[in-house]
HTML snippet that shows the backbone in 3Dmol.js (N, CA, C, O; Angstrom):
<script src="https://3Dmol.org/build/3Dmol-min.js"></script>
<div id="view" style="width:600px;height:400px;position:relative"></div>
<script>
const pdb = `
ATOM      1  N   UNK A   1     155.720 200.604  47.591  1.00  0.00           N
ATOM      2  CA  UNK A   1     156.684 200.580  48.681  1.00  0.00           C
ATOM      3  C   UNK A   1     157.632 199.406  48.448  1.00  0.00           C
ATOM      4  O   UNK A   1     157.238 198.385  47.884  1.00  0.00           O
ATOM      5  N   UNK A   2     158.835 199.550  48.867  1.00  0.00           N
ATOM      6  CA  UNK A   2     159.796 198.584  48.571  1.00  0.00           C
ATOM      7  C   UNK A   2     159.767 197.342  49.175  1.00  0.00           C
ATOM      8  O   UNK A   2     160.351 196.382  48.672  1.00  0.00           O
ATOM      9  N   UNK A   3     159.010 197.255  50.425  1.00  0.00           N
ATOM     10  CA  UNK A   3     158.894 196.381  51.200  1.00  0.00           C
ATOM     11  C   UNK A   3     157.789 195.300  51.481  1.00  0.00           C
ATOM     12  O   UNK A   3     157.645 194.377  52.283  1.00  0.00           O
ATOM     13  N   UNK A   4     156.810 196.057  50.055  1.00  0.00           N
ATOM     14  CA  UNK A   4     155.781 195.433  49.959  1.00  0.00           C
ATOM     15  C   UNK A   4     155.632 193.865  49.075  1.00  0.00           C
ATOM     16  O   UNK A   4     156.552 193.649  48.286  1.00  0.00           O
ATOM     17  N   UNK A   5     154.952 193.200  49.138  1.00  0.00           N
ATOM     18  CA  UNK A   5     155.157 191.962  47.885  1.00  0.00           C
ATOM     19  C   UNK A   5     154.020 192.050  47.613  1.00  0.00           C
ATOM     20  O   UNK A   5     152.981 192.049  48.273  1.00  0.00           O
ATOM     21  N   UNK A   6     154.388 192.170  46.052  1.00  0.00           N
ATOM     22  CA  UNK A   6     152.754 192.116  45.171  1.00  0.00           C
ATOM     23  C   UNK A   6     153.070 191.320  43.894  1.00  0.00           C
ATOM     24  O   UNK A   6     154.120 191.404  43.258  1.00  0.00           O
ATOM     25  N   UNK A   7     151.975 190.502  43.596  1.00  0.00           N
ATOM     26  CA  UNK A   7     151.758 189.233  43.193  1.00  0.00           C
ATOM     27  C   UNK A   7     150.628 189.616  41.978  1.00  0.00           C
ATOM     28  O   UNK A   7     149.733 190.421  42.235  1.00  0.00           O
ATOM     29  N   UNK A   8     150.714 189.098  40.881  1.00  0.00           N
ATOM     30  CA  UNK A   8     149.696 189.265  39.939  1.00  0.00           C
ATOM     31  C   UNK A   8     149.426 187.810  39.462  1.00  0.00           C
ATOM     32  O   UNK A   8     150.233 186.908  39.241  1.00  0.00           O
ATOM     33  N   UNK A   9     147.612 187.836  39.331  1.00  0.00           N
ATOM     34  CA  UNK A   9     147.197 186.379  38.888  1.00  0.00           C
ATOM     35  C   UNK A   9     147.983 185.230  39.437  1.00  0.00           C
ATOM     36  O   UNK A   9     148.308 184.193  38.859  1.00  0.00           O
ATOM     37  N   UNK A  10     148.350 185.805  41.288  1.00  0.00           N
ATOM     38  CA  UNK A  10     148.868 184.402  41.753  1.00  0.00           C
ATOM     39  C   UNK A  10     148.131 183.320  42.163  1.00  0.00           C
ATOM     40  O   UNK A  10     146.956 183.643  41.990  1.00  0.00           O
ATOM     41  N   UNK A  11     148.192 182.093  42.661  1.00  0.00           N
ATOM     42  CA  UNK A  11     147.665 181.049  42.843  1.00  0.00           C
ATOM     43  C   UNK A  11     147.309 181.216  44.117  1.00  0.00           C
ATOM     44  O   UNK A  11     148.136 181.444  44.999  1.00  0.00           O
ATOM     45  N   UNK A  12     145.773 181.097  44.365  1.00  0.00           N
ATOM     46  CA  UNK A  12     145.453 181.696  45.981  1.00  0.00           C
ATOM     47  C   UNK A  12     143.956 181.232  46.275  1.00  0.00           C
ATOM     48  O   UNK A  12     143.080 182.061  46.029  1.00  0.00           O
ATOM     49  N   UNK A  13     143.522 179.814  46.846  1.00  0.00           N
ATOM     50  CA  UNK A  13     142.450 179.451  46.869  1.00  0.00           C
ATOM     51  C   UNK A  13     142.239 178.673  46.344  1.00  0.00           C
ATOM     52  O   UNK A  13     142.835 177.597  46.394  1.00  0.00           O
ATOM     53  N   UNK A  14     141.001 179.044  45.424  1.00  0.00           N
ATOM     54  CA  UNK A  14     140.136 178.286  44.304  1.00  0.00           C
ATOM     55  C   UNK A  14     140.773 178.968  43.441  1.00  0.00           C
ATOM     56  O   UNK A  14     139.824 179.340  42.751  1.00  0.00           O
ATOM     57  N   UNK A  15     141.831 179.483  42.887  1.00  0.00           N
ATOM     58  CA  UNK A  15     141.985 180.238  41.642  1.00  0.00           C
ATOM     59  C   UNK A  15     143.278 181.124  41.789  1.00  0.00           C
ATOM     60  O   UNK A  15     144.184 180.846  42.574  1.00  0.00           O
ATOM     61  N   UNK A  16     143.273 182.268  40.917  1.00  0.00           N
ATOM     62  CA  UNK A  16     144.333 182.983  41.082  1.00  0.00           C
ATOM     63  C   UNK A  16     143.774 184.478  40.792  1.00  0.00           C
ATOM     64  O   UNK A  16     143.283 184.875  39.735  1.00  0.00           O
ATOM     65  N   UNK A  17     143.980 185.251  42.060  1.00  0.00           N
ATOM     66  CA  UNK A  17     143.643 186.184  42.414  1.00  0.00           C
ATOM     67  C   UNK A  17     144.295 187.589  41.225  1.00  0.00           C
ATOM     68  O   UNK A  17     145.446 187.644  40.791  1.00  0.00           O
ATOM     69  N   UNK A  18     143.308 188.463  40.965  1.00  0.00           N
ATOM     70  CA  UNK A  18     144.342 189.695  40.108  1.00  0.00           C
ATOM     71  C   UNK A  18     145.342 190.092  40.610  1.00  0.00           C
ATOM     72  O   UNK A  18     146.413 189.908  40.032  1.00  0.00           O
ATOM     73  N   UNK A  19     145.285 190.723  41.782  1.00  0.00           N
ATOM     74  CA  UNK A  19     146.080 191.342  42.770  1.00  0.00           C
ATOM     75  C   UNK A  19     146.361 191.101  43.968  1.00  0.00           C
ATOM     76  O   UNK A  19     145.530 191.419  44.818  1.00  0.00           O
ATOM     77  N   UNK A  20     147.723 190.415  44.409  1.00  0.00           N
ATOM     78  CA  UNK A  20     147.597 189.705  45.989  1.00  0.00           C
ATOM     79  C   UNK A  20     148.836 191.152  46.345  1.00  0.00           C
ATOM     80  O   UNK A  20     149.685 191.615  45.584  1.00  0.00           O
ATOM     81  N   UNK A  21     148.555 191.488  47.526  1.00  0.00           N
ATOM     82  CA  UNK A  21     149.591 192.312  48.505  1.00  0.00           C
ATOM     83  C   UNK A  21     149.860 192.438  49.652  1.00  0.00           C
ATOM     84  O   UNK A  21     149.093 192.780  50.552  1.00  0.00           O
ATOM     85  N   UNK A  22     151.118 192.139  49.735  1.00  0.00           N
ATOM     86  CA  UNK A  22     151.414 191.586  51.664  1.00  0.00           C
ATOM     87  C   UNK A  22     152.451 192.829  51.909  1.00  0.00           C
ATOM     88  O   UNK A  22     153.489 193.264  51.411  1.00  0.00           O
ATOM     89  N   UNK A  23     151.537 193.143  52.990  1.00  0.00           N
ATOM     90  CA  UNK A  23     152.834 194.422  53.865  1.00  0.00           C
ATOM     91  C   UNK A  23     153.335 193.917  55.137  1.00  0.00           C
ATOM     92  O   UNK A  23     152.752 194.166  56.192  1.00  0.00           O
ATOM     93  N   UNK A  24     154.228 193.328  55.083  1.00  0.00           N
ATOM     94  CA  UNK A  24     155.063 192.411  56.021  1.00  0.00           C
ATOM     95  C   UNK A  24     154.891 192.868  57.653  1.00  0.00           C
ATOM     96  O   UNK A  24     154.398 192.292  58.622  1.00  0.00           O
ATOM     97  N   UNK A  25     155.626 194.355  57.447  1.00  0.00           N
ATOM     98  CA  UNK A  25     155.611 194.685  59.116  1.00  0.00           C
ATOM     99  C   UNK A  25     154.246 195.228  59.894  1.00  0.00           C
ATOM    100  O   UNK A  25     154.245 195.713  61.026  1.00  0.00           O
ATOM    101  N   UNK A  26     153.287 195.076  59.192  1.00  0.00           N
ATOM    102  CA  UNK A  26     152.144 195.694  58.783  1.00  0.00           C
ATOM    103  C   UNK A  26     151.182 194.199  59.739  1.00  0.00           C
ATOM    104  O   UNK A  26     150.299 194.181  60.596  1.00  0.00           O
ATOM    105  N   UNK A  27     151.735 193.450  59.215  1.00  0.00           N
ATOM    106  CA  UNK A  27     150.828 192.212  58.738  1.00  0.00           C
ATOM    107  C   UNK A  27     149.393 192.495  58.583  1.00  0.00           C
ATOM    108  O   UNK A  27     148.514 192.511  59.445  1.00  0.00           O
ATOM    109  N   UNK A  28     149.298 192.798  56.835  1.00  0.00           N
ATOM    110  CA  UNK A  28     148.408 193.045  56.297  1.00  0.00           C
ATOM    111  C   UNK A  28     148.068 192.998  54.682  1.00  0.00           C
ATOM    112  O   UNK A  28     148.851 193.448  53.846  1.00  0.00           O
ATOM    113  N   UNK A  29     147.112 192.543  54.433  1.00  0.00           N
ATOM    114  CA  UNK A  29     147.621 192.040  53.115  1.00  0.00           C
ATOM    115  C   UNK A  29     146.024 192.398  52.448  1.00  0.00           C
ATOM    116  O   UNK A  29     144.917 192.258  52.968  1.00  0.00           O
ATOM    117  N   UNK A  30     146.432 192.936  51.022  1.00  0.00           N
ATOM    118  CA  UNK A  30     145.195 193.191  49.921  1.00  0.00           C
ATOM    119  C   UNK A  30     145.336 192.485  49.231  1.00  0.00           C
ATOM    120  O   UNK A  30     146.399 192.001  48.841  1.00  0.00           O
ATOM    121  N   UNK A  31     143.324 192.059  48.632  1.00  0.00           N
ATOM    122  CA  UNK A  31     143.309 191.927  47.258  1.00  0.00           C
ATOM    123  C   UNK A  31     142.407 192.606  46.863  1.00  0.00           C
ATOM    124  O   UNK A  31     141.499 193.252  47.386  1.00  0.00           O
ATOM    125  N   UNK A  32     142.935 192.282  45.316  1.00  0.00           N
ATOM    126  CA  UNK A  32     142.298 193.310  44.525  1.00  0.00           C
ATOM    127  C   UNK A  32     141.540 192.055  43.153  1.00  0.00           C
ATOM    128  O   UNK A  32     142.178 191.028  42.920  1.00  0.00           O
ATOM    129  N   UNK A  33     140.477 192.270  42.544  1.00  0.00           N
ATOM    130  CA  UNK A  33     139.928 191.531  41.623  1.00  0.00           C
ATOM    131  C   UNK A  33     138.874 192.487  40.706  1.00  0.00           C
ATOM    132  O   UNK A  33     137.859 193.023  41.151  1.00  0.00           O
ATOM    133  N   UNK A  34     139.414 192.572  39.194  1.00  0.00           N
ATOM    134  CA  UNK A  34     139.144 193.621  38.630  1.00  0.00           C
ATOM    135  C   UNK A  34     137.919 192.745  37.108  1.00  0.00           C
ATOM    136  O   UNK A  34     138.104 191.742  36.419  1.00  0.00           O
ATOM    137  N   UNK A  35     136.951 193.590  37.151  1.00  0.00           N
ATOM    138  CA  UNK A  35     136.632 193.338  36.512  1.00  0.00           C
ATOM    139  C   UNK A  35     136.289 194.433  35.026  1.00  0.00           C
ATOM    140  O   UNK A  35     136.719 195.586  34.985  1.00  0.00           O
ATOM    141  N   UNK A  36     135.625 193.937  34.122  1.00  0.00           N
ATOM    142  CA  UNK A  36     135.188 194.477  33.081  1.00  0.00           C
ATOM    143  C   UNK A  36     133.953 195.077  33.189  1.00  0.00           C
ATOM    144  O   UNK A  36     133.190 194.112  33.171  1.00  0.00           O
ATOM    145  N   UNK A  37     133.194 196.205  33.302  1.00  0.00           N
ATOM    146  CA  UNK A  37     131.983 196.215  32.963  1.00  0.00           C
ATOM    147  C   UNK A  37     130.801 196.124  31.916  1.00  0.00           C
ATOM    148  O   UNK A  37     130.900 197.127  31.208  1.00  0.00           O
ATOM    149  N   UNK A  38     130.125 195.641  31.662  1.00  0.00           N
ATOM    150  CA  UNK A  38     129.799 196.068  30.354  1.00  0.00           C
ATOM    151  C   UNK A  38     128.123 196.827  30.519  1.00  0.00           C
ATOM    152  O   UNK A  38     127.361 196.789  31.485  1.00  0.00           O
ATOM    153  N   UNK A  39     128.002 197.299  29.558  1.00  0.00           N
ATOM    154  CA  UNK A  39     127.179 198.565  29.700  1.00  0.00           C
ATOM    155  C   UNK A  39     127.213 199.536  30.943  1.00  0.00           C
ATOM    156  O   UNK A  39     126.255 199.896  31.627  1.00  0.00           O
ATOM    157  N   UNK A  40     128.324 199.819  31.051  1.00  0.00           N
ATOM    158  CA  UNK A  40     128.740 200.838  32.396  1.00  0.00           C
ATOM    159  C   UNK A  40     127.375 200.215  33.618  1.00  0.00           C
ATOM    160  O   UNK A  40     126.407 200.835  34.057  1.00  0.00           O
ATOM    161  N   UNK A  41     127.691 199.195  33.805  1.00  0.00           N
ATOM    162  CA  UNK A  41     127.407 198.552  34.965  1.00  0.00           C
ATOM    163  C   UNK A  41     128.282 198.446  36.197  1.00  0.00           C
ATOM    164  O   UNK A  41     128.260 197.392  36.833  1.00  0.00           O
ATOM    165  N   UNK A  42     128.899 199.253  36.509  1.00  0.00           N
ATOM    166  CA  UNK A  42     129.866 199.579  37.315  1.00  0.00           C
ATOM    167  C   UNK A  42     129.245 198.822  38.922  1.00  0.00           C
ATOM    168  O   UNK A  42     129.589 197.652  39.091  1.00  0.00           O
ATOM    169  N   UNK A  43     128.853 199.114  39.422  1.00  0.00           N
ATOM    170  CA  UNK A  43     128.189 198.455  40.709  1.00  0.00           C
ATOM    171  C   UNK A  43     128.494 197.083  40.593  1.00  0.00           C
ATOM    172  O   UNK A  43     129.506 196.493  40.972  1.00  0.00           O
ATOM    173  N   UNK A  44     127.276 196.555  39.898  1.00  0.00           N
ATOM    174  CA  UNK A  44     127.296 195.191  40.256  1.00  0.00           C
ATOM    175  C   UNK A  44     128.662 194.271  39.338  1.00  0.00           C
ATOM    176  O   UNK A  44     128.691 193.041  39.352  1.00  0.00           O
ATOM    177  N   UNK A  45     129.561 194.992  38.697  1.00  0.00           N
ATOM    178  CA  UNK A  45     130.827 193.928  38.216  1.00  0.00           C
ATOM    179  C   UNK A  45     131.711 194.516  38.935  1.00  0.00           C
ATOM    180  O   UNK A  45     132.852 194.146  38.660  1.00  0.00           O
ATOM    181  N   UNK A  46     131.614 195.525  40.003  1.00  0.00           N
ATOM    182  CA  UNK A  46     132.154 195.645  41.446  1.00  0.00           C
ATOM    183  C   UNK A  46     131.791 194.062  42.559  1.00  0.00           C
ATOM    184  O   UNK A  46     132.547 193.187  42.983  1.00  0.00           O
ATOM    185  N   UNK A  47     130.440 194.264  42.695  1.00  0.00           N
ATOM    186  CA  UNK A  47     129.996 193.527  43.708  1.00  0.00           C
ATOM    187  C   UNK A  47     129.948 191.819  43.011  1.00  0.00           C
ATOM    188  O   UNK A  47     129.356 191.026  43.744  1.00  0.00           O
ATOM    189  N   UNK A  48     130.306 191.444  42.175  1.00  0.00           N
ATOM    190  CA  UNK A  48     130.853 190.348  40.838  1.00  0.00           C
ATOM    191  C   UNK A  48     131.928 189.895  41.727  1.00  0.00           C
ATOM    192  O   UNK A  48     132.045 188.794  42.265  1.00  0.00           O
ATOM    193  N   UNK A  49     133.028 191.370  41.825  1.00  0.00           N
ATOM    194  CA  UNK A  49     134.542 190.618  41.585  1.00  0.00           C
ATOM    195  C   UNK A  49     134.872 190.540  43.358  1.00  0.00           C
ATOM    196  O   UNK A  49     135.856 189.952  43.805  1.00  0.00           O
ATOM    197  N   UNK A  50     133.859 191.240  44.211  1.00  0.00           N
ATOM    198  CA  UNK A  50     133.845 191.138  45.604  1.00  0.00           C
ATOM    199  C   UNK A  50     133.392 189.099  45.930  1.00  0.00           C
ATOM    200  O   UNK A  50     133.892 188.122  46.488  1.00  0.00           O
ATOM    201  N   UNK A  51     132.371 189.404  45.273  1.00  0.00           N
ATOM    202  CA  UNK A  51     132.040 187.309  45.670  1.00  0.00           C
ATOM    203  C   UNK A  51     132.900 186.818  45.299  1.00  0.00           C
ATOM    204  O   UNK A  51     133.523 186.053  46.035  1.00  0.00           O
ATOM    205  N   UNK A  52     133.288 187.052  44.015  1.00  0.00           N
ATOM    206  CA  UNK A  52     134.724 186.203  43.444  1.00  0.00           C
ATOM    207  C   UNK A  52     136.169 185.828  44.309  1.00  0.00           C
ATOM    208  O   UNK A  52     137.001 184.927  44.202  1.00  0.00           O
ATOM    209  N   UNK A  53     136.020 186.929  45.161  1.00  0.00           N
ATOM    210  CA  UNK A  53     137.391 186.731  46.294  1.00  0.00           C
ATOM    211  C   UNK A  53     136.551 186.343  47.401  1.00  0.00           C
ATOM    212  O   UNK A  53     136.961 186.734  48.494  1.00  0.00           O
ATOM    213  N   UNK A  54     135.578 185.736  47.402  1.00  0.00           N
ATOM    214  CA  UNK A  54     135.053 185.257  48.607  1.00  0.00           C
ATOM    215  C   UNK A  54     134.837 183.459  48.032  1.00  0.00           C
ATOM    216  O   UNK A  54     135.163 182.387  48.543  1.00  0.00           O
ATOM    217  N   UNK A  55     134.173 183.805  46.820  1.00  0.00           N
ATOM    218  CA  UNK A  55     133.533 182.254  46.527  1.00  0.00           C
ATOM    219  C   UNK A  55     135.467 181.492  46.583  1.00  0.00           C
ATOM    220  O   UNK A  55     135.929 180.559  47.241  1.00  0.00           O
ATOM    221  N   UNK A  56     135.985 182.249  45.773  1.00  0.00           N
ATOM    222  CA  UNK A  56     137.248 181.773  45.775  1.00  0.00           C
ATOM    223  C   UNK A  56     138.682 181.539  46.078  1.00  0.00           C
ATOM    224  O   UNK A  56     139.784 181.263  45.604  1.00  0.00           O
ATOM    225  N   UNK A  57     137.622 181.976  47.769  1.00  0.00           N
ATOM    226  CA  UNK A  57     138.561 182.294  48.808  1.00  0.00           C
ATOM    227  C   UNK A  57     140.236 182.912  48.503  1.00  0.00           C
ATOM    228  O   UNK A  57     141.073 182.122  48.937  1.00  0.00           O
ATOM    229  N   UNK A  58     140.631 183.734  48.070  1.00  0.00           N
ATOM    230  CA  UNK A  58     141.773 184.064  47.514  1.00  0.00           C
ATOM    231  C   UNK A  58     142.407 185.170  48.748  1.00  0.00           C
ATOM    232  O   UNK A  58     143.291 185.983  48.478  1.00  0.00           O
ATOM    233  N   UNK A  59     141.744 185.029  50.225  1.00  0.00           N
ATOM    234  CA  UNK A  59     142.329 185.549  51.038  1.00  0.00           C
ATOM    235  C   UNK A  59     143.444 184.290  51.301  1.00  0.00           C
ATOM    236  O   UNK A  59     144.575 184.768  51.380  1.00  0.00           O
ATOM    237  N   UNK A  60     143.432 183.031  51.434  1.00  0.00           N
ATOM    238  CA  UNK A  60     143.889 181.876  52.184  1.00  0.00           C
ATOM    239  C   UNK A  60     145.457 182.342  52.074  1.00  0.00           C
ATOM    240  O   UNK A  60     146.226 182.156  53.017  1.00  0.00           O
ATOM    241  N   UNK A  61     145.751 182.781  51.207  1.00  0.00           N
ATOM    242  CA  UNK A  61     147.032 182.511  50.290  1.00  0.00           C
ATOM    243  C   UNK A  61     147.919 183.765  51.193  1.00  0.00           C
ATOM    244  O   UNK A  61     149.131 183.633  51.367  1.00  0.00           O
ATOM    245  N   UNK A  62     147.036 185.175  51.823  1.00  0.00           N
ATOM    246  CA  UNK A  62     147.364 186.073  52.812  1.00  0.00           C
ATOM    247  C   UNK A  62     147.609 185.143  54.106  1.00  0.00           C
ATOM    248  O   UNK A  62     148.733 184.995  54.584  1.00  0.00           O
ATOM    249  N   UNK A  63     146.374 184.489  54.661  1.00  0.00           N
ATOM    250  CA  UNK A  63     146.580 184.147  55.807  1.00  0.00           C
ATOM    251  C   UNK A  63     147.501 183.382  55.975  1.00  0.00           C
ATOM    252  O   UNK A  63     148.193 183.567  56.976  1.00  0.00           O
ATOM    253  N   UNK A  64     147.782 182.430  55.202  1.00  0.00           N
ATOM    254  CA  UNK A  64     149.132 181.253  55.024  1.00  0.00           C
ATOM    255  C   UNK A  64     150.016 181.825  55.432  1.00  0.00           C
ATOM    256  O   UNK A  64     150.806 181.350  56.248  1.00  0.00           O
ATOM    257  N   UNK A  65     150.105 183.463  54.748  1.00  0.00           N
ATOM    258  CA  UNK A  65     151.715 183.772  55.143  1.00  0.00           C
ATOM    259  C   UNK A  65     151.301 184.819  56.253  1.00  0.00           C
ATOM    260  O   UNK A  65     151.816 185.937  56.236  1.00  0.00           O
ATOM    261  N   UNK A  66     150.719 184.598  56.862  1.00  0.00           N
ATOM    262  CA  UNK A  66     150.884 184.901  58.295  1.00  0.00           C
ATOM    263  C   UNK A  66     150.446 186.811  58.171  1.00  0.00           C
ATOM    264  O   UNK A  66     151.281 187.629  58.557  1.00  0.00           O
ATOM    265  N   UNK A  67     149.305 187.198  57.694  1.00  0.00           N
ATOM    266  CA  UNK A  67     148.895 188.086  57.292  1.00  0.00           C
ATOM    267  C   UNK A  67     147.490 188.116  58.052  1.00  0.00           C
ATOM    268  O   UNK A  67     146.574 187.333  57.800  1.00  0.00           O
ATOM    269  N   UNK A  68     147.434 189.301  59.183  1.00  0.00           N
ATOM    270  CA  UNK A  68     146.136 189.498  60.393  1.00  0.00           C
ATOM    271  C   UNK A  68     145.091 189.888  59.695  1.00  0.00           C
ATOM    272  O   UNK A  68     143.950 189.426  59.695  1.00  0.00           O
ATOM    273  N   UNK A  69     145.836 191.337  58.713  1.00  0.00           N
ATOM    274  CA  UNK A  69     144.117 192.354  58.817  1.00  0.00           C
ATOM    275  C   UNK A  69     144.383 191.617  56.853  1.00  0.00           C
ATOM    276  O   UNK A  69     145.433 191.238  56.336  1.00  0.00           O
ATOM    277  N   UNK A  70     143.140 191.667  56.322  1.00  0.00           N
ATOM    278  CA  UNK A  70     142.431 191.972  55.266  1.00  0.00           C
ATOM    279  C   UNK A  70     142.011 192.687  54.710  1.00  0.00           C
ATOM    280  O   UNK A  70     140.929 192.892  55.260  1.00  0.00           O
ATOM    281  N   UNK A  71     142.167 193.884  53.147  1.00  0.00           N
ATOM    282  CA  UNK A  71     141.267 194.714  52.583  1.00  0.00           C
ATOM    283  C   UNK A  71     141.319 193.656  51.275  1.00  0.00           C
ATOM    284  O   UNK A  71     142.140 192.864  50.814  1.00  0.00           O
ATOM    285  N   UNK A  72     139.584 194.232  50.861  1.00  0.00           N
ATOM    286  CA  UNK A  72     139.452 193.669  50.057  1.00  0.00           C
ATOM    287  C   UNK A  72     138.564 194.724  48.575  1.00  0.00           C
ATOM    288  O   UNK A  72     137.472 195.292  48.619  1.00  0.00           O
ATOM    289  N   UNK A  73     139.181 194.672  47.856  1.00  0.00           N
ATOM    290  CA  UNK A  73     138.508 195.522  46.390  1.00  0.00           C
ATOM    291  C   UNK A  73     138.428 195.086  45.421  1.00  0.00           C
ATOM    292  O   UNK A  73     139.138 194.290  44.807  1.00  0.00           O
ATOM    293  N   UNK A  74     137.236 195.750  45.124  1.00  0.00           N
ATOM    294  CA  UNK A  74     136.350 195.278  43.629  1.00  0.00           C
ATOM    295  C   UNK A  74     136.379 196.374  42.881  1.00  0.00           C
ATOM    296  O   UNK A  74     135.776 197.419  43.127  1.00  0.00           O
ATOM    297  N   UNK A  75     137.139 196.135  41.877  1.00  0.00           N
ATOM    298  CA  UNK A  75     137.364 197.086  40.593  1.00  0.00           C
ATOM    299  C   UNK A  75     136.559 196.863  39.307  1.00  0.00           C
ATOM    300  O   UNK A  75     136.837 195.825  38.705  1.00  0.00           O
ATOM    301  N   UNK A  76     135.509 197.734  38.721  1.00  0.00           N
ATOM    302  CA  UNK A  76     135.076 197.442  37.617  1.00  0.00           C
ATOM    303  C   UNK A  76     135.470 198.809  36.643  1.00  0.00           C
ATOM    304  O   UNK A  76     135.650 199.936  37.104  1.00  0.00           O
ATOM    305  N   UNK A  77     135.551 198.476  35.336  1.00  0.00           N
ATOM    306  CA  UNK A  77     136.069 199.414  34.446  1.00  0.00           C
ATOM    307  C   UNK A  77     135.017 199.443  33.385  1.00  0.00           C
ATOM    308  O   UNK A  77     134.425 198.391  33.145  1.00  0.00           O
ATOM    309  N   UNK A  78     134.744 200.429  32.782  1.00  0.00           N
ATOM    310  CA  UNK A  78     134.086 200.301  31.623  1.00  0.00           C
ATOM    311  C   UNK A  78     134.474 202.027  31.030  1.00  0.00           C
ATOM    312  O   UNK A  78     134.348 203.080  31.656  1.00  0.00           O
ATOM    313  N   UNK A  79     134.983 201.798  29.582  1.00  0.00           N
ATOM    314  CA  UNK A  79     135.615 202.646  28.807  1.00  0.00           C
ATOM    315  C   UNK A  79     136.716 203.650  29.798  1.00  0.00           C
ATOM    316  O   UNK A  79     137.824 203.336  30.235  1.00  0.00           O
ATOM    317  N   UNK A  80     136.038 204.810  29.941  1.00  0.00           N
ATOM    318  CA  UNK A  80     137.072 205.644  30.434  1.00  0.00           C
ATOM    319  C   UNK A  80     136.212 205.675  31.982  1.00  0.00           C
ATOM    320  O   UNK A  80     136.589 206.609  32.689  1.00  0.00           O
ATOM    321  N   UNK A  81     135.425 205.039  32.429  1.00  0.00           N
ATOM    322  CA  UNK A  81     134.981 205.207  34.091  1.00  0.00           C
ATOM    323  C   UNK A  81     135.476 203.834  34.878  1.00  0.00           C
ATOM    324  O   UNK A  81     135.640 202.693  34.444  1.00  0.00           O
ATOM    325  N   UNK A  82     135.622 204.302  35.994  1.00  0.00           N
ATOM    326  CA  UNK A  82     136.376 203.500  37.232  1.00  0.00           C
ATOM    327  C   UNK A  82     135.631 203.510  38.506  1.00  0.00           C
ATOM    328  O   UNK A  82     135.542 204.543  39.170  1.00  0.00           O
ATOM    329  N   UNK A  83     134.949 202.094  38.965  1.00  0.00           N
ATOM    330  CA  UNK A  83     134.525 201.783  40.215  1.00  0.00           C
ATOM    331  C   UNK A  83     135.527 201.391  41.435  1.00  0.00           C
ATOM    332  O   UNK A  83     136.729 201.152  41.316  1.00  0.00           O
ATOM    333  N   UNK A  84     134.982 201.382  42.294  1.00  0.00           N
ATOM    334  CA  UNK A  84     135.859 200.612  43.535  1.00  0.00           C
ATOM    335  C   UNK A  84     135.285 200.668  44.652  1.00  0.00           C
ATOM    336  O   UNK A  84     134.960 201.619  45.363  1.00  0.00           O
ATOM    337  N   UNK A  85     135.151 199.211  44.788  1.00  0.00           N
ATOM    338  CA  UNK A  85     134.204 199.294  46.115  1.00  0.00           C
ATOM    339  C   UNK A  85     135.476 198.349  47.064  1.00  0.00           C
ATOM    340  O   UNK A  85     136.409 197.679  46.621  1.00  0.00           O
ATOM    341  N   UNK A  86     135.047 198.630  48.579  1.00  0.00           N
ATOM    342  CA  UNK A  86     136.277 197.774  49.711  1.00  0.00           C
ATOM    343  C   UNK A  86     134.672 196.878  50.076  1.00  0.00           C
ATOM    344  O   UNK A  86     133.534 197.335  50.187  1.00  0.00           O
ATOM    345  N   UNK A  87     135.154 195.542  50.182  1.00  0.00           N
ATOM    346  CA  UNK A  87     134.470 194.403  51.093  1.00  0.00           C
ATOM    347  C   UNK A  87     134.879 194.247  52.078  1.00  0.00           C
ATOM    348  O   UNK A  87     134.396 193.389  52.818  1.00  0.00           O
TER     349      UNK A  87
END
`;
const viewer = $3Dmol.createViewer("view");
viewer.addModel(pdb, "pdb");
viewer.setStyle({}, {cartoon: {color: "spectrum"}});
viewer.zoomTo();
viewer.render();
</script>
């Protein structure tokens, strides 16, 4: 959407988040934190990249800019399969 702002590996917390996204009129904002799986461990390098936006708080950087609701997703990949879990 045109109106959206999305941010890659921005500075947000403890770190810099994969995916930051603010929907302005919305006030609502995603992240997204993707990981690798290895041995099609899909679950838990889901539930990996879910603590990761928690340990490293990488919501702050939403709330700063004045952003209410929160989604939050954990992406793990391994070869050609795709997880996704919402926290």
């Amino acid at each position: 959407m045109e109106d959206w702002l999305i941010k890659s590996n921005a500075e947000s917390g403890e770190g810099y988040g994969d995916i930051l996204v603010e929907v302005p009129d919305r006030r609502m904002g995603i992240v997204i934190e993707i990981k690798y799986a290895k041995n099609d461990h899909l679950e838990s390098a889901c539930a990996e990249a879910l603590k990761q936006i928690e340990r490293c708080a990488y919501v702050s950087k939403l709330l700063e800019d004045g952003m209410t609701t929160i989604h939050k997703y954990g992406i793990a990949c391994y070869k050609k399969h795709c997880r996704v879990i919402a926290g």
